[in-house]
C-alpha atoms as one frame of an Amber mdcrd trajectory, in Angstrom:
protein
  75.939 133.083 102.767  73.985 134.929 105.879  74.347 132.518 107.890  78.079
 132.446 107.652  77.988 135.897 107.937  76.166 136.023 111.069  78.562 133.159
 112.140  81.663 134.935 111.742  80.284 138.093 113.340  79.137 136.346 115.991
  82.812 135.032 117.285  83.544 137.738 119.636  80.652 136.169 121.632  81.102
 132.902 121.584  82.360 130.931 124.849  85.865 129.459 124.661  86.341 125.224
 124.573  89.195 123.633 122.699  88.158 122.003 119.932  90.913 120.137 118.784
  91.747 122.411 116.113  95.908 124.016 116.042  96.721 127.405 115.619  93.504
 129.166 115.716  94.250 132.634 116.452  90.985 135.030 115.010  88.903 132.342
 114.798  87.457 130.904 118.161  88.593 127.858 119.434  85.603 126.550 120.190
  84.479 126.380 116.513  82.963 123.030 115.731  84.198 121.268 112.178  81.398
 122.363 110.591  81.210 126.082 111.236  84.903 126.018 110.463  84.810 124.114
 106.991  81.405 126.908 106.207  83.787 129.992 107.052  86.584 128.770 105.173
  84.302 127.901 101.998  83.079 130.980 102.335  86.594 132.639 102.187  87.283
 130.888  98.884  83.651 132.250  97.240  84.452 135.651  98.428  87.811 135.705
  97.290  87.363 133.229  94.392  90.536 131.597  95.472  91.153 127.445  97.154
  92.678 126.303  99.956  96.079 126.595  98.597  96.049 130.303  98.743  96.772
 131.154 102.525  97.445 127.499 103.324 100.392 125.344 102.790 101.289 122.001
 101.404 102.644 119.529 103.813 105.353 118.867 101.631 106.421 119.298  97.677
 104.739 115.897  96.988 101.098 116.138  98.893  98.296 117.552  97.839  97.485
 117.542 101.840  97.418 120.765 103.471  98.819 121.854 106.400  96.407 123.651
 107.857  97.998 124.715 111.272 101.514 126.136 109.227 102.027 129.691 109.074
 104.396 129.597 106.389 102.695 131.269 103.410 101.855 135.418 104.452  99.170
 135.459 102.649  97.439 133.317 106.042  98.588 135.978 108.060  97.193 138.654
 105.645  93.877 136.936 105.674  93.937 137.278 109.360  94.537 140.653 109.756
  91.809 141.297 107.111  89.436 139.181 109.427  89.944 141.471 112.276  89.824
 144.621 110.314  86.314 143.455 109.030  85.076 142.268 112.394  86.765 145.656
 114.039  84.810 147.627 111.453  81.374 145.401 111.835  81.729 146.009 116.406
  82.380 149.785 115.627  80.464 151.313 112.769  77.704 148.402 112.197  74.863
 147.591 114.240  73.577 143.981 113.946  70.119 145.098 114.784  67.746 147.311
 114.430  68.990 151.590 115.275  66.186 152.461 116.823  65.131 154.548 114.017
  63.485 151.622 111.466  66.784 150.933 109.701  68.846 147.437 110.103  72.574
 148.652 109.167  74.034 145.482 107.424  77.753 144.424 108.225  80.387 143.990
 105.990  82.152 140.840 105.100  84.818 139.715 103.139  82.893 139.752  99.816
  81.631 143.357 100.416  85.064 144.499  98.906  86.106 141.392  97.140  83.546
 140.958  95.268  84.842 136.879  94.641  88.328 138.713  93.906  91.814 137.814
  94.771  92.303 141.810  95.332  89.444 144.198  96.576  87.400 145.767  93.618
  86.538 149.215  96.110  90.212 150.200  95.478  88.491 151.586  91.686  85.830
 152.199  92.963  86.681 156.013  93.746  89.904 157.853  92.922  90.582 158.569
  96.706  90.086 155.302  98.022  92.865 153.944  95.398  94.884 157.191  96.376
  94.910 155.332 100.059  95.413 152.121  99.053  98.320 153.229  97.051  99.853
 155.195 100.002  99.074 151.965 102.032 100.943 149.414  98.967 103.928 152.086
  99.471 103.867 152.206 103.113 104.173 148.687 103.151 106.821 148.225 100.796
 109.121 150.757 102.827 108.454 148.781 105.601 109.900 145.551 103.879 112.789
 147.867 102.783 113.622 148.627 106.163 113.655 144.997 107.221 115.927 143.949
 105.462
């Protein structure tokens, strides 16, 4: 689980080669099949979910996925929660050592998930589920306001 970790921390660095892969927009492009199929299985552990959960069927009949579709939210949910954690890991988390004897770890999906459809923090203390709340309400206006 380090190791994929330190692989999907280390995207922002990574040089930029098509690989062949469609719609890749937070992960790099230049991901090879393997580092790809290891960060997606290690989405499902975190989150304790399959494939099916951001990713569509290619029709009503397959059991095939269609990987590159954006038609479930919940794939562009789990993209904006990949760049929140790799915002929070290039701000507030240093990879290496601070200079003063301590390694600061970074955060990853299963910090919060805890191999949980929905984050387990939000219970964690009252004023972090006040926020998430307010967030859950914000969000729902939002929809209202859509429409």
């Amino acid at each position: 689980m380090v190791a994929v970790a330190i692989t999907i921390l280390s995207f922002k660095n990574a040089p930029l080669k098509e690989n062949g892969f469609k719609n890749l927009k937070v992960l790099p492009k230049d991901i090879t099949r393997k580092q790809l199929d290891s960060t997606m299985d290690y989405y499902c552990i975190s989150l304790g979910v399959h494939c099916g959960a951001c990713h569509a069927r290619k029709d009503s009949t397959s059991r095939h996925m269609d990987f590159a579709s954006d038609t479930k939210p919940e794939k562009g949910r789990a993209r904006e929660m990949i760049t929140m954690t790799a915002d929070l890991n290039n701000h507030y988390f240093n990879q290496g050592n601070t200079g003063v004897g301590q390694n600061i770890p970074g955060i990853t999906c299963y910090t919060c998930h805890r191999g949980g459809k929905e984050p387990t923090v939000k219970n964690l203390l009252p004023q972090v589920n006040a926020l998430y709340e307010a967030a859950k309400e914000a969000e729902r206006q939002a929809r209202q306001k859509k429409q």
